[in-house]
N, C-alpha and C positions, 0 to 999 in steps of 0.2 A: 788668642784675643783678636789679632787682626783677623784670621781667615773664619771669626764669628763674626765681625763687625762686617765684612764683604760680604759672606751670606745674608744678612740682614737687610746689608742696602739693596742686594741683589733681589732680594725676595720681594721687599718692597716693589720695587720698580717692574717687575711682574705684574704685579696685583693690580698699579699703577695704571700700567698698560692696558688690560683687559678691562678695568673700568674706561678709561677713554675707550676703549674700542665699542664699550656699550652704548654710553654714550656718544659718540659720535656715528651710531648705526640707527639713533633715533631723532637725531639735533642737528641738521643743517644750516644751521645760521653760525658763521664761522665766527662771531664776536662771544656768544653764549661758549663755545668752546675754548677759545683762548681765556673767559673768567675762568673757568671751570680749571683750567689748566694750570693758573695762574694763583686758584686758591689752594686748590691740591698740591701744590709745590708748596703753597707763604706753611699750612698746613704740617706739612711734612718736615721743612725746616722747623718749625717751631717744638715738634716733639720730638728731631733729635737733639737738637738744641736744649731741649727739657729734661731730657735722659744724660746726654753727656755733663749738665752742669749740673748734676744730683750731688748733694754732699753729706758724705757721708760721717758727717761732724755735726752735722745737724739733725738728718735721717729724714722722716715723710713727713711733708710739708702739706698746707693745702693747695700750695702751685702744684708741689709733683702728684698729689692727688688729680687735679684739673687736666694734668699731661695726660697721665692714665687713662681717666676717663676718656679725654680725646681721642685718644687714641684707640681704644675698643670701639667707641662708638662711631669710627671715621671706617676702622679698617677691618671691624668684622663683619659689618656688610660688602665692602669690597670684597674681600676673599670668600665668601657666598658667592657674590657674583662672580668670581673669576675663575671656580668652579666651577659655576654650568656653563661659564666659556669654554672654557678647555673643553668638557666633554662634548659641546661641539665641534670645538679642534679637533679631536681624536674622530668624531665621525666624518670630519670634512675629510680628514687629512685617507680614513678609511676609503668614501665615494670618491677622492680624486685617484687611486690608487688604483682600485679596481675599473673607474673610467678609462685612466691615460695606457694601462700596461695588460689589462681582459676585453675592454671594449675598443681600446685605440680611439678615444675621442678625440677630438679637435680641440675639445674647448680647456681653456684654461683647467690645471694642476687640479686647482682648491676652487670648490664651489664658495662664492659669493655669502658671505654671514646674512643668516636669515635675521631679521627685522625682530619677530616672533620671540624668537630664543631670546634678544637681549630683555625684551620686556619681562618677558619671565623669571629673567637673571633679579632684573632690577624689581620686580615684585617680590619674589624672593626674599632678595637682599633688603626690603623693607622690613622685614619681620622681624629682626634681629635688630635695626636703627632704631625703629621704635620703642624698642621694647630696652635698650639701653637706655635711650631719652627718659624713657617712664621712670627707670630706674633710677635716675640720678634728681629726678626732678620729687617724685611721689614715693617710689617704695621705698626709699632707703629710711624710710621714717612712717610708717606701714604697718605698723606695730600688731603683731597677734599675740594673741592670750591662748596657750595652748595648754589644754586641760588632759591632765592624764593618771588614771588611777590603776594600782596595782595592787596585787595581792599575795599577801603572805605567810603561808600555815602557822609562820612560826612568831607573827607582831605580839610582839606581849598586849594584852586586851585593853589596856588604858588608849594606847595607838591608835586604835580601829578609825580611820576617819580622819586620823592628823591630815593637816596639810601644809604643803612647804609653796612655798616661790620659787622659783631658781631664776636670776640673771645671772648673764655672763659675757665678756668681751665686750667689753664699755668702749675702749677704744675713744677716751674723751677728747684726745685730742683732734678727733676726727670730724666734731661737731661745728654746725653752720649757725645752730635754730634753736634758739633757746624755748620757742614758744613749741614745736613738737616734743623736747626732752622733757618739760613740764608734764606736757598732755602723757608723756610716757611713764613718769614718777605716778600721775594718778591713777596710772593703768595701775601698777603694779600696788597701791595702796587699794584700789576697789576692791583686791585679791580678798583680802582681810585674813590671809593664814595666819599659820600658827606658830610660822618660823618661815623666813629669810636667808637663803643660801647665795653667795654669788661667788661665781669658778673663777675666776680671775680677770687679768689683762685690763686692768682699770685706765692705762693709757699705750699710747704706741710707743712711747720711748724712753719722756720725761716727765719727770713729776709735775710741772709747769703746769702741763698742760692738764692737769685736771683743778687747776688752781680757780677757775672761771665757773666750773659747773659746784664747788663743794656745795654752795649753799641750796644748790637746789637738789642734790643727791641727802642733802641731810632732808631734804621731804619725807622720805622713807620713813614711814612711822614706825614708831617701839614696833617688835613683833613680839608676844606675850611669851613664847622658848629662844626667842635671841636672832641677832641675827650675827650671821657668820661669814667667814671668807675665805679662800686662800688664791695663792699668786699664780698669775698664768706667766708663759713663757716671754711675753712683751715687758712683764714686769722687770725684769730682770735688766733694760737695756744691752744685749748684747748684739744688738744689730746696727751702731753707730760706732766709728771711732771715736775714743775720751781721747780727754787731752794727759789725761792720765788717770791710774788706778785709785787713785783718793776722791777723784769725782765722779768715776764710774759708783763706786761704793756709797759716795754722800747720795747722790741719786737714789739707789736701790735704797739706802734708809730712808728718804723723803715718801719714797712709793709706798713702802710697808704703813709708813707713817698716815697716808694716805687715806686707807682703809680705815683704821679707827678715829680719823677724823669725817668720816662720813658714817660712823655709828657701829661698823663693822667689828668682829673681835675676828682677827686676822687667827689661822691655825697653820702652823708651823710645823708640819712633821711631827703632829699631837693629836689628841684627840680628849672629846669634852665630853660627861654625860647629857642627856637629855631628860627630866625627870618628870613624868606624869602620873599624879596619885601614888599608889604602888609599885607602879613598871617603870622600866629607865632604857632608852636608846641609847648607843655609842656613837656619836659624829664625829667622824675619824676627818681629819685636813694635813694633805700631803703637797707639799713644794711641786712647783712642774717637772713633770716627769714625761718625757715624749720621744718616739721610737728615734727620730730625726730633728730633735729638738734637744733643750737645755734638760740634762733627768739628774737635777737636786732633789725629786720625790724621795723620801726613807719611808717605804710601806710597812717594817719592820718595825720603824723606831716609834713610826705614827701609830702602831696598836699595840705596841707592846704590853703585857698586863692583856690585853682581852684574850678570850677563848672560844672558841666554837659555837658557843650558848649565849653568847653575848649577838644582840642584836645589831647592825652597822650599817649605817650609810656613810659613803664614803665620797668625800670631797676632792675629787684631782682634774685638774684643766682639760688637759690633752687625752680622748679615747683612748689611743695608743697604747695608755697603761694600763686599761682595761683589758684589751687583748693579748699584753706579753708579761701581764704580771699578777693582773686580778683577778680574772674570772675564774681560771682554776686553781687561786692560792686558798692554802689548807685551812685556812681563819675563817674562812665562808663571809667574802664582804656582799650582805644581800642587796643593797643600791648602790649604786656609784652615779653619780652625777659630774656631766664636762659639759663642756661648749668646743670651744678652739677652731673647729672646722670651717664653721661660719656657715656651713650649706654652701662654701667657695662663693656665697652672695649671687648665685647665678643658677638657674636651674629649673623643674617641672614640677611640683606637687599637686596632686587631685586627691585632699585629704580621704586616706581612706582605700586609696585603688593603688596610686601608683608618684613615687617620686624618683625624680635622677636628677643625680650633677655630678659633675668633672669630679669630686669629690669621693665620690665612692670607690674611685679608682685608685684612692690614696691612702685613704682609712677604710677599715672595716667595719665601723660603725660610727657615723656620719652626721646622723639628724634623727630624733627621735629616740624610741623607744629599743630596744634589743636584749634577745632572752639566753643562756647558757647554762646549762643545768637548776636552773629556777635560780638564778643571779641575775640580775637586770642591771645595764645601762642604760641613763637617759642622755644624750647631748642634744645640751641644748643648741638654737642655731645662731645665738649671740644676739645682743643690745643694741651694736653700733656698728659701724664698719672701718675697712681698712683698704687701703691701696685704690682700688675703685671705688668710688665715691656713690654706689649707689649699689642696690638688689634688684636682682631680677627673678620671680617666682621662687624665691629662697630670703621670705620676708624675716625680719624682727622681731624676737620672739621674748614673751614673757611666758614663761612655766609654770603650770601650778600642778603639782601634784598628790592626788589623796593617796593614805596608806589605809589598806584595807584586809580585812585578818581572812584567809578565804585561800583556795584552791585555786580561784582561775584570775583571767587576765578580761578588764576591759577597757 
């Protein structure tokens, strides 16, 4: 713990450094550097001040949210710029080398920091400040409506054309704005499906905190086949210390409780039909289940009674369970729908061509749509956010997706 806590300050004070040195290679007025120095330290004190006085009896706050954010958006441009310092370093440090011991110069070791480079450091390193700013101010409430239909040789023919909603990762405790959650409720009521799915994580830790938004989450209008739910890994609280096991438990009942007070019929390691005209779906809802997470999922106990023939969409939070237990289990669950990932609230998409984020390095399937022997996942990229307080190119997403009886994918 200490020789993590040295590295950190160490690293810090790195980074530190190589901003002052850009700045001071473009700012000659010695009062404009001593502010600069002077807020970069009150700065620096303040978030570790904000990290060391985290408690974890209480767990994510909106101060320790506010630390966070400061903190990416302080020090992920710095360490940008402190990058293309260095690689000046390594070339300075390369021409003094080859100067003082091939050519025998005279002149000083280290050539002089070009002017040029820091500007470029510090344009750089704008791209990334902005683009956090954006994200804490506008995207984190950005809301897309993302349309996605799929096809299934085998939807029983009543199907053809259903269509569901998916939210997921409410994360209510994380909310500022009651006037964008509004505008977000009427997103997802313009949808006008046919059924209402949401994956989990209705807050980050306690039941409390969705206590502010019920009345506007019961917005959500009837959906004419139901709406439904099951629990993501937040739900559960096990990221705070209780003061004991009676109130850890009272909580995880209040949570559960949660959901069908805001219209929801919560599924438990169960599954409900779905029935249209003649044909009937299986909406299977399994507890969170996650490679590196809380795995109370029973995928077993949740379909028990179905067969092979039986049609399934499958309700589990965390992809994860997708990949080490779904896609190729013998039952054939042909959708499964999660969120969890968030799209890590940070990242590239150009619908259509091309997405990344840190995220994909951790799951296997991340945002969006994903195919394995004509079994589909969708995750979704979540409602709300968590720990950083804002999105970046991994906006807010409401789901709607159609079921369509057919051969291919569009």
């Amino acid at each position: 713990m200490v020789f993590r806590l040295l590295f950190f300050i160490v690293f810090l004070f790195v980074i530190e450094l190589y901003a002052f040195q850009a700045v001071k290679t473009l700012v000659k007025d010695k009062w404009i550097l001593v502010a600069y120095g002077v807020l970069s330290l009150a700065i620096l004190i303040y978030i570790i001040y904000g990290f060391f006085s985290f408690d974890r009896s209480v767990g994510q706050t909106k101060q320790t949210m506010f630390t966070m954010g400061l903190m990416l958006v302080v020090y992920i441009p710095k360490i940008v710029l402190a990058i293309v310092l260095l690689g000046e370093d390594i070339f300075r440090l390369v021409m003094g080398s080859v100067n003082y011991f091939v050519e025998n110069s005279n002149e000083g070791f280290l050539p002089s920091r070009r002017k040029f480079v820091s500007q470029l450091g510090l344009g750089l390193a704008a791209v990334p400040f902005l683009s956090l700013i954006y994200g804490v101010t506008i995207g984190k409430y950005n809301y897309k409506v993302i349309k996605q239909r799929i096809f299934f040789p085998d939807l029983p023919d009543a199907f053809d054309g259903f269509t569901i909603t998916q939210i997921s990762d409410v994360h209510s405790g994380s909310f500022d704005n009651p006037d964008k959650i509004n505008y977000a409720i009427d997103l997802v009521n313009e949808q006008n499906s046919d059924m209402i799915l949401f994956t989990g994580d209705i807050v980050n830790t306690h039941a409390k905190e969705m206590h502010p938004w019920i009345d506007t989450f019961n917005r959500i209008k009837e959906h004419e086949y139901g709406k439904f739910s099951v629990l993501g890994n937040h739900d559960y609280g096990e990221y705070v210390t209780w003061p004991s096991q009676v109130a850890k438990n009272q909580n995880f009942k209040e949570i559960k409780d949660l959901y069908g007070q805001i219209g929801f019929q919560l599924l438990l390691n169960e599954h409900t039909f779905i029935q249209k005209g003649n044909d009937k779906i299986a909406l299977v809802g399994v507890e969170n289940w996650g490679k590196n997470f809380k795995q109370a999922g029973d995928l077993e106990k949740a379909s028990e009674g179905l067969g092979n023939h039986d049609f399934k969409i499958l309700m589990s939070h965390d992809p994860s369970h997708w990949e080490y237990e779904v896609k190729n289990n013998e039952k054939n669950f042909h959708l499964t729908l999660s969120g969890h990932t968030h799209g890590m609230q940070f990242g590239i998409e150009i619908p259509g061509y091309f997405k990344w984020s840190l995220a994909q390095y951790v799951y296997a399937q991340w945002a969006g749509l994903y195919e394995h022997l004509g079994r589909y996942v969708y995750v979704n990229r979540g409602f709300g956010f968590h720990a950083y307080p804002g999105r970046v190119g991994i906006m807010p997403e409401i789901t709607v997706i159609e079921l369509k009886k057919g051969d291919r994918v569009a």
